[in-house]
VMD Tcl script that draws the C-alpha trace (Angstrom):
set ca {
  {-28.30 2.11 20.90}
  {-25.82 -0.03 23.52}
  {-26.25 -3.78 22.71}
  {-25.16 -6.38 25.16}
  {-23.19 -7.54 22.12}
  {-21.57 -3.99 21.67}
  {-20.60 -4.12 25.16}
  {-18.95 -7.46 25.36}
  {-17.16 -6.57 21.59}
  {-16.17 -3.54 23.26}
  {-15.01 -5.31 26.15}
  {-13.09 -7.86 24.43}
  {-11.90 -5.35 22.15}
  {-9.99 -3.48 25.42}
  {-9.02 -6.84 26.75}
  {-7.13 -7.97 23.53}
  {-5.11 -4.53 23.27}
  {-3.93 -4.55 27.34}
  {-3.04 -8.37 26.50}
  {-0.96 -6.85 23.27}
  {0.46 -4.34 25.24}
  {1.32 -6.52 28.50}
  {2.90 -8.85 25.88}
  {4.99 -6.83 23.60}
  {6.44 -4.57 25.90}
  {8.44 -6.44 27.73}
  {10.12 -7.62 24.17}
  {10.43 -4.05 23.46}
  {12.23 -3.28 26.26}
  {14.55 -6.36 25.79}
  {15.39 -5.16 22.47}
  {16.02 -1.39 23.18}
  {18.11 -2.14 26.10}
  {20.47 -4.03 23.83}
  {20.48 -1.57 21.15}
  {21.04 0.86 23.71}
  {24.29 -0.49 25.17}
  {25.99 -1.36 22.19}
  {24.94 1.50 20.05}
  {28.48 3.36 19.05}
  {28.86 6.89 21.13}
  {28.83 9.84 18.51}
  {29.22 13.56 18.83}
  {26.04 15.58 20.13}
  {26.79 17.53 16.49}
  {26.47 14.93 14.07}
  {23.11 14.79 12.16}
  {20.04 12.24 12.96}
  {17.99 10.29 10.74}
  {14.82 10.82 11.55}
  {11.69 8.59 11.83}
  {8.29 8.72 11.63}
  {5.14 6.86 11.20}
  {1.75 7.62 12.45}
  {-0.23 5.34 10.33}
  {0.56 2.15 10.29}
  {-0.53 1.13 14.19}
  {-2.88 2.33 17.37}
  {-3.12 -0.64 19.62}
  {-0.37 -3.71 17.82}
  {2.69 -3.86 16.08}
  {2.15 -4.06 12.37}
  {4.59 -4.84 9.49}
  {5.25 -1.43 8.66}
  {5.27 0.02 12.01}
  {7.68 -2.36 12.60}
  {10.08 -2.04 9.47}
  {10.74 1.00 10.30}
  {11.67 -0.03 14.03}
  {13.96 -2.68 12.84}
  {16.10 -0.09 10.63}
  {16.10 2.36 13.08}
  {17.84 -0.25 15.75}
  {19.95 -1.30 13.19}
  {21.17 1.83 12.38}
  {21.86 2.77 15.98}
  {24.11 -0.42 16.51}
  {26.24 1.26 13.67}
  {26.66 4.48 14.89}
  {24.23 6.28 13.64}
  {22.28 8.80 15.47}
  {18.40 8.11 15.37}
  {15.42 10.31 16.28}
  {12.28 9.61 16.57}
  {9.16 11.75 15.76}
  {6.61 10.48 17.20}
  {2.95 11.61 17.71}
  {1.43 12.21 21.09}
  {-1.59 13.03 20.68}
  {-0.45 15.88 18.50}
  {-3.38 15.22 15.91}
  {-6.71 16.45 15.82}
  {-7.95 13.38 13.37}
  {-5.32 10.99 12.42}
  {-6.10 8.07 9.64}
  {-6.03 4.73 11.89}
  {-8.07 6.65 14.71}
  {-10.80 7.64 12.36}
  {-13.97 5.58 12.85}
  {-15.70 5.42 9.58}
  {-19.26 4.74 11.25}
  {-18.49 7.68 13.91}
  {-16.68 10.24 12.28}
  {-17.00 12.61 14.98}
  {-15.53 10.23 17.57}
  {-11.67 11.45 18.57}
  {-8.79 9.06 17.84}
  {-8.15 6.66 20.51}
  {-4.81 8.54 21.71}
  {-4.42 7.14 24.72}
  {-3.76 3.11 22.89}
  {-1.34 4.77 20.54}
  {0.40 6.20 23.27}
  {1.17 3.50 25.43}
  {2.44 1.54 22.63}
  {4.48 4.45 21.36}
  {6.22 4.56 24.80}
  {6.87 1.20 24.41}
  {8.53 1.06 20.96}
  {10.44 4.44 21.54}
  {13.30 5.57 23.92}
  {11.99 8.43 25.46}
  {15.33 9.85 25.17}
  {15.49 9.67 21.81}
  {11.81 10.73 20.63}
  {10.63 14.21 20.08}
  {6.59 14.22 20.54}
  {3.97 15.82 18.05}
  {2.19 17.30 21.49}
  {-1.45 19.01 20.81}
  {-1.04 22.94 19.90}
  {-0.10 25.11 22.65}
  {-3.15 27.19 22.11}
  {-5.96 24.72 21.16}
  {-7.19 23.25 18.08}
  {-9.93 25.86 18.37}
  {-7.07 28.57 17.21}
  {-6.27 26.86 14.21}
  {-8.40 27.95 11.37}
  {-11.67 25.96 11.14}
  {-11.88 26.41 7.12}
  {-15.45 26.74 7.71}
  {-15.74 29.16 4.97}
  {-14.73 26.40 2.71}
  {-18.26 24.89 1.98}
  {-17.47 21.98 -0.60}
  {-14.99 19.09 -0.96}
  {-13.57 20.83 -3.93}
  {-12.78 24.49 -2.04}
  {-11.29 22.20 0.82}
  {-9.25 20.22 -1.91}
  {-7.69 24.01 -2.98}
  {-6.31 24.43 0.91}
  {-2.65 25.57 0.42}
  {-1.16 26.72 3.64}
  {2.56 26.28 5.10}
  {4.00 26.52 1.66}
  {2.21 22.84 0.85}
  {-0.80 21.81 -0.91}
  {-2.32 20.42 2.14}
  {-5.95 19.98 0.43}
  {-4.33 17.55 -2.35}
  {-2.22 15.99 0.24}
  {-4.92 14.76 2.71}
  {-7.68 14.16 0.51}
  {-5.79 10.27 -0.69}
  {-6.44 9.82 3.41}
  {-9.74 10.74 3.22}
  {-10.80 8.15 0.36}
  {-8.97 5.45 2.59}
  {-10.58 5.89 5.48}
  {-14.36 5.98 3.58}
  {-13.49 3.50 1.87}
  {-14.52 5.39 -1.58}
  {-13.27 7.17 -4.20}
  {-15.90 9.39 -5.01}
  {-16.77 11.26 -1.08}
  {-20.51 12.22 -0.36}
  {-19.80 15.82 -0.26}
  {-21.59 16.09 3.47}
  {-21.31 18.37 6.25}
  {-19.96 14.68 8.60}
  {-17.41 14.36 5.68}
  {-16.17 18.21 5.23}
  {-15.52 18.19 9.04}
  {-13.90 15.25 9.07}
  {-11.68 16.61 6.18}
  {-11.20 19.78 7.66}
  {-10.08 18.15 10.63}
  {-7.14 16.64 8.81}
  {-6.47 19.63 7.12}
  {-5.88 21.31 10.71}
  {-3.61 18.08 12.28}
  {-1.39 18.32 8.58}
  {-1.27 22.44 9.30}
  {0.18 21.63 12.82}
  {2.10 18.66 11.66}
  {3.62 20.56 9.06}
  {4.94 24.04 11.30}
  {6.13 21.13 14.19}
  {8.03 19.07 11.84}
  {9.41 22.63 10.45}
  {11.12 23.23 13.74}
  {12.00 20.06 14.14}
  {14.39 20.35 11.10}
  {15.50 23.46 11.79}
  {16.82 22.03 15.23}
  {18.22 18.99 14.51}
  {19.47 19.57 10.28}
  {18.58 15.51 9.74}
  {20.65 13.92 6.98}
  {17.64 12.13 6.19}
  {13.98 11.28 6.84}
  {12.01 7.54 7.29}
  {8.55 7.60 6.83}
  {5.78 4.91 6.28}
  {4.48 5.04 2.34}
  {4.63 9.08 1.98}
  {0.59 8.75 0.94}
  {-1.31 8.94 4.00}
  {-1.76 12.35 4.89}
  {1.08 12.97 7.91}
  {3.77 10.94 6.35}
  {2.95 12.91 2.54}
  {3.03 15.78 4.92}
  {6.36 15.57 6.60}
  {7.96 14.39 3.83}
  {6.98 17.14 1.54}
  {8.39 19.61 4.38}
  {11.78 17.41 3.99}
  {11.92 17.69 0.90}
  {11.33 21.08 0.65}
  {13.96 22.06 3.14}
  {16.56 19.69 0.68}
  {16.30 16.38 3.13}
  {16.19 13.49 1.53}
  {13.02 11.01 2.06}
  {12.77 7.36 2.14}
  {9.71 5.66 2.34}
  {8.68 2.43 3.06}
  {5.70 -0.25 2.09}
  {5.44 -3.90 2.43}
  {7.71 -6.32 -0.17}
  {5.90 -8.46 -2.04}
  {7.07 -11.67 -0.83}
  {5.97 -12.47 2.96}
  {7.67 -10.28 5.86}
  {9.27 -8.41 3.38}
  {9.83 -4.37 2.98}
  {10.32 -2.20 -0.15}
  {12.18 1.14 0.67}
  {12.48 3.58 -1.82}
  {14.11 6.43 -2.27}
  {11.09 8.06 -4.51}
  {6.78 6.76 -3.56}
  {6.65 3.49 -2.43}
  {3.24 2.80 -3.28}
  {3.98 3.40 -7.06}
  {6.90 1.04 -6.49}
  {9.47 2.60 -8.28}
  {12.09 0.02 -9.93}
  {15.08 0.26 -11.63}
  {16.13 -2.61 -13.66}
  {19.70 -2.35 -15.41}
  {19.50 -3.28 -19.62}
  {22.52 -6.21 -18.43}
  {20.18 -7.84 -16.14}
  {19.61 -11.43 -17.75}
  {18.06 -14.59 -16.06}
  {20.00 -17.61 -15.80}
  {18.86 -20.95 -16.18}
  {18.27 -21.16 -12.63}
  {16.67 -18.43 -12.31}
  {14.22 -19.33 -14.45}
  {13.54 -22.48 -12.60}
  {13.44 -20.39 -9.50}
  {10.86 -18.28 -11.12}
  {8.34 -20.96 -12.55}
  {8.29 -22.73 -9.61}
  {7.31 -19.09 -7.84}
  {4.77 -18.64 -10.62}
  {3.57 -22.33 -9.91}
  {2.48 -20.96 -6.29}
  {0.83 -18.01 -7.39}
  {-1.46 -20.06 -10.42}
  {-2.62 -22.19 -7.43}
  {-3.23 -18.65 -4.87}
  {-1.05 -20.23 -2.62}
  {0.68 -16.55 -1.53}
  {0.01 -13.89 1.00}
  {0.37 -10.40 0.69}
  {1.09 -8.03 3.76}
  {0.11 -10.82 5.63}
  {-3.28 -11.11 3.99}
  {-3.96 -14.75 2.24}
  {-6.59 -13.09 -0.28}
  {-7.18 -16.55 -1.72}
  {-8.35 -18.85 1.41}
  {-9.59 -21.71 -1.36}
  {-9.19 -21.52 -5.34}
  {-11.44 -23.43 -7.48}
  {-11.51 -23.92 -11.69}
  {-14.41 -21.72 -13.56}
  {-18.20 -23.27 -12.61}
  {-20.31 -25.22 -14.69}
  {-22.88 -21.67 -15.02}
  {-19.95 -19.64 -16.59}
  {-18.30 -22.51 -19.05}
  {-21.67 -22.90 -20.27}
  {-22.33 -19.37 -20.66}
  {-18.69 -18.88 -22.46}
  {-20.16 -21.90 -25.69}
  {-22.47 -19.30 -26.99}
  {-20.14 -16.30 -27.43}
  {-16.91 -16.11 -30.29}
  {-14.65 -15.60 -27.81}
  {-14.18 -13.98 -23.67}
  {-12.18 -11.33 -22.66}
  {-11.06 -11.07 -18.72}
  {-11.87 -7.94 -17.19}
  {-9.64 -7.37 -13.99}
  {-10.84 -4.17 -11.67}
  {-8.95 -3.04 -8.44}
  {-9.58 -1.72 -5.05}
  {-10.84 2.28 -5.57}
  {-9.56 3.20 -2.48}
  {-6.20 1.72 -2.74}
  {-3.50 4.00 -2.36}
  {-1.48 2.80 -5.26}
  {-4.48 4.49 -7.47}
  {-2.99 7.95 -6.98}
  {-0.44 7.03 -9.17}
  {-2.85 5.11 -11.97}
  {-4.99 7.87 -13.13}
  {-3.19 8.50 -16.10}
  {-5.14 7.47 -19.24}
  {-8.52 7.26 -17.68}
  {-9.82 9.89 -14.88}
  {-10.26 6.90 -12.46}
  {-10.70 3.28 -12.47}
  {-14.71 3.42 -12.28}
  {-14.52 5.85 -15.60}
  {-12.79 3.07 -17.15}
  {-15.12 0.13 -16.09}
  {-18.26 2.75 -17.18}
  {-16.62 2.74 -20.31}
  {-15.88 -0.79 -20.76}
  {-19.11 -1.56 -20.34}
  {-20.21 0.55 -23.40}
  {-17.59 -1.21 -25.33}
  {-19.54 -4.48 -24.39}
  {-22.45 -3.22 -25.20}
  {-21.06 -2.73 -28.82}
  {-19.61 -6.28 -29.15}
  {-22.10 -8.37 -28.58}
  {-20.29 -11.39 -30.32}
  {-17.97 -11.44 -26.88}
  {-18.44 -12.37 -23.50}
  {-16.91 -9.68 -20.78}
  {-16.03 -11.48 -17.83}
  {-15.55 -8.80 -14.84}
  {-13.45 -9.68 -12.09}
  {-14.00 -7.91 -8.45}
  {-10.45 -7.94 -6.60}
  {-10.97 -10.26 -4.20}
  {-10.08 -7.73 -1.71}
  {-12.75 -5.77 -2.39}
  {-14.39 -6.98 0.38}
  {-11.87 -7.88 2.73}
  {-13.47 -7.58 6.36}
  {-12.74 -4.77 8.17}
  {-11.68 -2.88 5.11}
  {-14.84 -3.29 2.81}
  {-15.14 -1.01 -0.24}
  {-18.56 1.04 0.24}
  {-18.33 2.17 -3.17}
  {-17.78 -1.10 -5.75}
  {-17.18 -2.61 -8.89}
  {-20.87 -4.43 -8.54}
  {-22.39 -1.32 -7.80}
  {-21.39 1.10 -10.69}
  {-22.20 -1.77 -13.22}
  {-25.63 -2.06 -11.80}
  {-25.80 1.90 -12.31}
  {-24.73 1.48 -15.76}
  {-27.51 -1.20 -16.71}
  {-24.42 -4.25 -17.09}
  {-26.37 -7.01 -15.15}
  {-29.18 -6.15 -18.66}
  {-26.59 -7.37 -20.77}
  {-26.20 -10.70 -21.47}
  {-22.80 -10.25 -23.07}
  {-21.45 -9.80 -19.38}
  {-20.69 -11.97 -16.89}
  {-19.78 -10.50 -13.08}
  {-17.25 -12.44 -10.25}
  {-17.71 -11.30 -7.07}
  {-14.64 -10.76 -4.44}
  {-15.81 -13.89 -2.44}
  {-16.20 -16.06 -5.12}
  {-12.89 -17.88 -5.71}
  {-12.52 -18.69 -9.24}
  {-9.64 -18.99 -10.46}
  {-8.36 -15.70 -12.54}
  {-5.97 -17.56 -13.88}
  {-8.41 -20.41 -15.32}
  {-10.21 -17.64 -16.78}
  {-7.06 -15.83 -18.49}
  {-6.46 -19.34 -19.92}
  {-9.66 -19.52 -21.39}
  {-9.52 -15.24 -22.26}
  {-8.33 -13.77 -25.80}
  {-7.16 -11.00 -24.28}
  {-7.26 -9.43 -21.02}
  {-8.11 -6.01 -19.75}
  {-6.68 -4.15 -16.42}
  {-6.88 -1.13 -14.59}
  {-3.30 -1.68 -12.75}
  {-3.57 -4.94 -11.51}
  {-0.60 -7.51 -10.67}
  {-2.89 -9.90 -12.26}
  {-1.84 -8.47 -15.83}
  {1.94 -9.05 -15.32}
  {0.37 -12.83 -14.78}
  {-1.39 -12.73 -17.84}
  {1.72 -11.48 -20.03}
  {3.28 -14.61 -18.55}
  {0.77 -16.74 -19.39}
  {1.10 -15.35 -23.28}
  {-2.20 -13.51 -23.27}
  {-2.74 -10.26 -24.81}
  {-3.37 -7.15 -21.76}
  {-4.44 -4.23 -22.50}
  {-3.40 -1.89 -19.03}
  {-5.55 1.48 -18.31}
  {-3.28 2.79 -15.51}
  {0.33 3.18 -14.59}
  {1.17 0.38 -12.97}
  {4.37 -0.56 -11.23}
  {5.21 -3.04 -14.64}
  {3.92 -0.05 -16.83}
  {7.34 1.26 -17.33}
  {8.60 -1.49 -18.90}
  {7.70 -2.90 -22.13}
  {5.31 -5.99 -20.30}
  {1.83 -4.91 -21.52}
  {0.06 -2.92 -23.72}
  {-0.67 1.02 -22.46}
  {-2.03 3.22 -24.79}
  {-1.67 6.77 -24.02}
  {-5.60 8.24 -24.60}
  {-8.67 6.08 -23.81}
  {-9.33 6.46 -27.70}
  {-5.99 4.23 -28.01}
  {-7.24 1.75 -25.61}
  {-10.39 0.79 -26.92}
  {-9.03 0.74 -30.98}
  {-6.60 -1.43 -29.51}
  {-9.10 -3.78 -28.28}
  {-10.80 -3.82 -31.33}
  {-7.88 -4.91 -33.07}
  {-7.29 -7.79 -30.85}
  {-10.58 -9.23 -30.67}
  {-11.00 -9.06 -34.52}
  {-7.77 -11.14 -34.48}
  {-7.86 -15.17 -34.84}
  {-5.37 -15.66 -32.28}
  {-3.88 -12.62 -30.51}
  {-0.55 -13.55 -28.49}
  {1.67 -11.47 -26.21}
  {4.99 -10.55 -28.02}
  {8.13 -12.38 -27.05}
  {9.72 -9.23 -25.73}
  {6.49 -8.78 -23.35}
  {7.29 -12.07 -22.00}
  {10.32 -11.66 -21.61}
  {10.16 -8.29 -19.98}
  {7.85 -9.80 -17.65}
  {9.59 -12.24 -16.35}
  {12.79 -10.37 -15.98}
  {10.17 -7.75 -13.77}
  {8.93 -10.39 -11.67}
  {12.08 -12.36 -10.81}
  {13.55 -8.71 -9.63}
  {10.54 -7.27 -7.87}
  {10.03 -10.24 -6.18}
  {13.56 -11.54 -5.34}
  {15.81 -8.51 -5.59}
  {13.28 -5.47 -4.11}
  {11.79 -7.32 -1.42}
  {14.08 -7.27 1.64}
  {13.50 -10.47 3.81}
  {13.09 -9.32 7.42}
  {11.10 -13.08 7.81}
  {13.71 -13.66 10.89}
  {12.73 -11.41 13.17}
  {8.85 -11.58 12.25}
  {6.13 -13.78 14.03}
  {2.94 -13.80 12.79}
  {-0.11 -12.57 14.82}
  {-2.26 -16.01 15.62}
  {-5.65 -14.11 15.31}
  {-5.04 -10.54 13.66}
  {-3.56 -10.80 9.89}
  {-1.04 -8.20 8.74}
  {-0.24 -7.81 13.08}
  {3.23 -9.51 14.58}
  {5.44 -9.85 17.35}
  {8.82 -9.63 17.11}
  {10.68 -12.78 17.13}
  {13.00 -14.60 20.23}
  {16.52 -12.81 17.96}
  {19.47 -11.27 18.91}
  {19.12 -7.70 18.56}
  {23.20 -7.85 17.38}
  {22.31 -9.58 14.04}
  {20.75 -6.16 13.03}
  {24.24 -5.20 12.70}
  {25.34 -4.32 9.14}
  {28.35 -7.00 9.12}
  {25.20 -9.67 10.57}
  {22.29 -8.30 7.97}
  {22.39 -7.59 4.71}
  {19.42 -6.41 4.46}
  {20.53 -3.83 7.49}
  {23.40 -2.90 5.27}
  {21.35 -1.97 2.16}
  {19.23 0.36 4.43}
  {22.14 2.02 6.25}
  {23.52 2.71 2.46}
  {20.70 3.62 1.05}
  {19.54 6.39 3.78}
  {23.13 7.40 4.08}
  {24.60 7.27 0.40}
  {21.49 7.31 -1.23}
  {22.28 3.85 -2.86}
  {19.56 1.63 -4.64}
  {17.92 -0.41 -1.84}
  {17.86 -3.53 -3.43}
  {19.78 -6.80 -3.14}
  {22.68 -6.96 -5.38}
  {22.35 -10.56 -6.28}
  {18.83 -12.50 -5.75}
  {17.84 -13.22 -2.31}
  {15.56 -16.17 -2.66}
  {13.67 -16.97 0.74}
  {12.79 -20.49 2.24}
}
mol new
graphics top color blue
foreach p $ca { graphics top sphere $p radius 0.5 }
foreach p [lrange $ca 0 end-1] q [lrange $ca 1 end] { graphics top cylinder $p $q radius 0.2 }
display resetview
């Protein structure tokens, strides 16, 4: 049924993205045609890098969409040859253009494309153009009649079932899909845009041997797709995510999203550095930080009077920290546990056996995040497990904003999925049990036993303790992991960034000159160049600490 309201959201809806597009073109343009006249001439036969990203953007510039612009230019100024791949309406389905309330409804191609033209020198873009002969042509994998069978879909020498299906969660917002007809189609039409995505991008290398590849994360289905083609014709992939400090970018030479990090054994923090670092951590305690542009934490308050009081009749709390399902980093956490629901399902037995404690869950705050709310959540699989019966348990919600770190405090030990929020807790000397790999998990900053089994006789053993502490290496380790990852791995791209005034995680690109992208002007420029070209660590080499 059309609303008046529909119509005038709809309206204003159109109105905002011809206002975004009348506004950052002209910017664009001002940018290219510097780039352009004082990129370096090179020979017709040396090799491109080539760039792509389909899913970061349809109608406004986002912070990955433009990372990956920024290196790109700055390459060029620096004599390297650049290509862009870019999509033109070359997919059946893409992620951004799926509308989760009307699957059915085609991606909004013609938005995408007139920014596209905008960001991208026509003379320097080859387009992902629909099939010759019709989507119809392509197989329909109608045969396939379940999520699993479609999750088994090899074709093009790539698991293309396994490589879409982390899209498909994303986009439902769930980790567990209703196995429906609306949902298999929608799958299958991935499965079809990755098929053509993957014999295009084929070609593609064969006719332009890149010495390298760009994409956005390498999770969402066409940028896992075209990198697994690089990679299997011996290109080498970089990916990119957002940094963890604001305007920043992490490339990587392996998966962003599991945020690969290489710290060297000599790596020691000065006094200054610590200084540096607690003042950081000060910031964070108070949710005074943004991440991707998000501020998850628009107020933080101490624990209420309901929960304190609550907390006198039990021995002793333990924190309970859960994460978004759908995230993309969880493809990477299912290690120990089959997922992070199976772990919560199981913590909640625990708590049913220890009824001397007080289990304090605690919904990620961005849970709920509008526009990107979870339809399958923490609240609702305790519910289905009969948690709210137990008075041993005690639930936060995403929009209440407590303060985790008043409830660490007040926690004798603290249990994560792969939260950040247990690197905090190592710092703040508590005892954290981890259930998935986590980008800290590699290093010795938390507890992570190897079999659920592991994990819960570990609990035991630190709740029948008097006063369970973090070891002194833990602490340590943590803090050397969170001065790097946050002042070495983050590259600061802040100057050429202006936030969006009504759309967060959405920019503009600042009033710079496009020159100080050169690699003698940016450092950060120059860490990019050698890392896509030399296949150096893309990192600073000595800590780049922000204003």
């Amino acid at each position: 049924m059309i609303t008046p309201g529909k119509v005038l959201r709809t309206g204003s809806f159109h109105l905002q993205t011809w206002w975004e597009s009348h506004r950052n073109g002209p910017r664009l343009g001002e940018i290219e045609a510097v780039v352009a006249s004082n990129e370096p001439a090179h020979s017709a036969e040396v090799s491109p890098v080539l760039f792509f990203n389909a899913s970061t953007r349809t109608w406004g510039i986002s912070q990955n969409a433009a990372f990956g612009l920024l290196a790109s230019w700055g390459l060029r100024l620096n004599g390297v040859p650049v290509r862009y791949f870019v999509c033109n309406a070359g997919l059946e389905q893409c992620v951004l253009g799926t509308v989760r309330t009307r699957l059915e409804r085609s991606p909004p191609c013609n938005l995408c494309k007139r920014l596209s033209h905008q960001m991208y020198p026509r003379r320097l873009t080859d387009f992902l153009d629909p099939p010759h002969e019709g989507w119809d042509r392509l197989p329909r994998f109608d045969y396939l009649n379940t999520l699993d069978d479609l999750r088994e879909v090899e074709a093009e020498g790539l698991p293309l079932g396994e490589l879409c299906f982390p899209s498909l969660r994303w986009i439902l917002r769930r980790h567990n899909i209703n196995d429906t007809e609306e949902e298999r189609d929608l799958y299958r039409k991935y499965l079809r845009a990755g098929m053509h995505l993957a014999r295009s991008f084929e070609k593609l290398i064969h006719a332009k041997r890149p010495r390298g590849v760009v994409v956005f994360n390498g999770v969402t289905f066409p940028e896992a797709i075209v990198r697994q083609v690089a990679l299997k014709n011996d290109v080498p992939v970089v990916t990119h995510e957002v940094g963890v400090q604001p305007f920043s970018a992490f490339f990587s030479h392996g998966e962003a999203t599991a945020y690969p990090i290489d710290i060297g054994d000599d790596f020691i923090l000065s006094a200054e550095d610590e200084a540096i670092l607690d003042e950081h951590l000060s910031h964070r305690f108070r949710g005074t930080f943004s991440m991707a542009g998000v501020q998850f934490w628009p107020e933080m308050h101490g624990l209420d009077e309901e929960l304190l009081e609550k907390a006198g009749s039990f021995r002793h709390i333990v924190a309970v920290f859960t994460n978004v399902i759908f995230d993309t980093s969880q493809i990477h956490a299912n290690t120990v546990f089959h997922d992070m629901f199976d772990w919560l399902r199981q913590i909640v037995t625990y708590a049913r056996g220890h009824p001397e404690t007080l289990f304090v869950v605690r919904a990620h705050p961005d849970e709920l995040r509008k526009g990107k709310e979870s339809l399958e959540t923490v609240e609702q699989v305790l519910d289905g497990e009969g948690a709210f019966e137990l008075n041993n348990l005690y639930f936060i919600a995403p929009k209440e904003y407590l303060s985790s770190y008043e409830l660490i405090k007040k926690s004798k030990q603290v249990l994560v999925y792969n939260s950040s929020i247990g690197l905090e807790a190592t710092l703040l000397g508590k005892v954290v049990l981890c259930a998935g790999k986590s980008r800290y998990s590699d290093y010795p900053t938390a507890y992570f036993p190897a079999t659920p089994v592991a994990y819960f006789q570990l609990a035991d053993r630190f709740i029948n303790e008097d006063d369970p502490v973090s070891p002194e290496e833990f602490v340590h380790q943590a803090r050397r992991f969170t001065y790097y990852q946050n002042f070495f791995t983050s590259l600061d791209f802040s100057p050429f960034l202006t936030a969006h005034a009504r759309f967060p995680g959405y920019l503009h690109f600042s009033d710079f000159n496009p020159l100080d992208l050169h690699i003698d002007r940016c450092e950060e420029m120059r860490i990019i160049h050698d890392g896509i070209l030399e296949g150096k660590p893309m990192v600073y080499q000595e800590a780049h600490i922000s204003n």
